[in-house]
C-alpha positions, 0 to 999 in steps of 0.5 A, spaced: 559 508 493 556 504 487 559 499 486 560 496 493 557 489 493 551 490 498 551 497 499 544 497 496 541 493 501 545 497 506 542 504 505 535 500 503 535 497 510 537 503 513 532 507 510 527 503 510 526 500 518 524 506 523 528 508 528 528 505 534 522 507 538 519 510 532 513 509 529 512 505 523 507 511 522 512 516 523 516 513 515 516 518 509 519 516 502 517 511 497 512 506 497 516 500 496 520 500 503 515 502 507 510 495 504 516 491 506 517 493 513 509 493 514 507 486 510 514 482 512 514 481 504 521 481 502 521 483 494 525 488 492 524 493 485 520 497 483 512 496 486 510 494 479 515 489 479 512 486 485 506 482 482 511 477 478 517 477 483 512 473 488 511 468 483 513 461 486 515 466 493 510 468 495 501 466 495 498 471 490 491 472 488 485 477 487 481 477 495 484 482 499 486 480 506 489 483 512 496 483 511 497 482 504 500 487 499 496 490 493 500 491 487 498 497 482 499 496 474 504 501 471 501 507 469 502 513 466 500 516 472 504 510 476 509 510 472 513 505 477 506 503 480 504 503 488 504 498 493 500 498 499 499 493 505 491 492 506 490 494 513 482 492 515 476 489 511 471 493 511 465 489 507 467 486 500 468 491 496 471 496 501 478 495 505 482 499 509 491 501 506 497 503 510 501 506 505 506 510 504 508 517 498 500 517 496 497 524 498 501 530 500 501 532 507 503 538 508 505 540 501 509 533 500 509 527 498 512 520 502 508 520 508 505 515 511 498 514 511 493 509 516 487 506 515 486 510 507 479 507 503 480 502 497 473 501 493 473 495 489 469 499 482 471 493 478 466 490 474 466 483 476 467 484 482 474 482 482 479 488 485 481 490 478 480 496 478 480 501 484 479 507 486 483 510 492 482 515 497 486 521 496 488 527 502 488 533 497 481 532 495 479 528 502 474 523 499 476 518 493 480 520 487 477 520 480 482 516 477 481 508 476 487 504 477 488 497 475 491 492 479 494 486 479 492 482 484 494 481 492 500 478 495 500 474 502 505 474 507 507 469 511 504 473 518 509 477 519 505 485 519 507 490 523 503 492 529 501 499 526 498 497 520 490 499 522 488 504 527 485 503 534 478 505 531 478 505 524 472 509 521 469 503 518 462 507 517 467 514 513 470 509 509 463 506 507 461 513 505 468 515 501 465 508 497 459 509 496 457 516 496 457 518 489 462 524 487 
């Protein structure tokens, strides 16, 4: 079908948007739809691409706040990067990520995950450098991960970003308990 003008777009919005009276929660495929469909922000490509697609957009900047979608550099381990949507503050240098095709979950990977530890181990303090909690090994992974900042939405988030008694407490020993 390539070549249909809006195509793309059609099997993005039909991929992306959970079936009527499904969870948000329920989504499994790629980081990028799922972010879109939980924060409201509407870029488009590749994650890596999104930190300077929000230029002039979208407000950006390097504080975490509820809502906002984290942008994860390009890597050799992310070789398309990561978004994620921040879903819970927990103090300053721990939040709470729904995302998306992070962990494997029953041998698999795409699945979406509530309420998962994000720890700032940036050294000025500035969530440039991240570490993130990882199902396989149920506690944070060893891999630091740069990123380029947090991109704010205008209040358009879906209702399933944090749980309903998120372990604020578990989420402050995944960051400092030391590994």
């Amino acid at each position: 079908m390539k070549g249909l003008p809006g195509f793309g777009l059609i099997v993005s919005i039909l991929f992306a948007a959970p079936a009527a009276g499904r969870s948000l929660l329920d989504y499994v495929g790629q980081c990028v739809p799922f972010a879109r469909e939980a924060s409201g922000i509407r870029i488009y490509g590749d994650a890596w691409t999104w930190w300077k697609q929000a230029d002039g957009v979208y407000k950006r900047g390097h504080a975490p706040k509820v809502g906002a979608v984290i942008v994860f550099e390009k890597t050799s381990r992310l070789p398309l990067g990561h978004v994620a949507v921040v879903s819970r503050i927990v103090e300053d240098r721990v939040v709470m990520l729904t995302h998306a095709n992070w962990s494997r979950q029953n041998g698999e990977r795409g699945h979406a995950e509530q309420d998962v530890t994000l720890f700032d181990v940036s050294r000025g303090n500035d969530w440039s450098d991240v570490k993130v909690w990882y199902h396989d090994s149920e506690g944070l992974g060893g891999t630091t991960y740069p990123v380029y900042g947090f991109i704010y939405g205008k209040g358009e988030t879906a209702s399933e970003l944090t749980g309903k008694h998120p372990d604020d407490v578990g989420a402050l020993i995944d960051a400092y308990v030391a590994r």
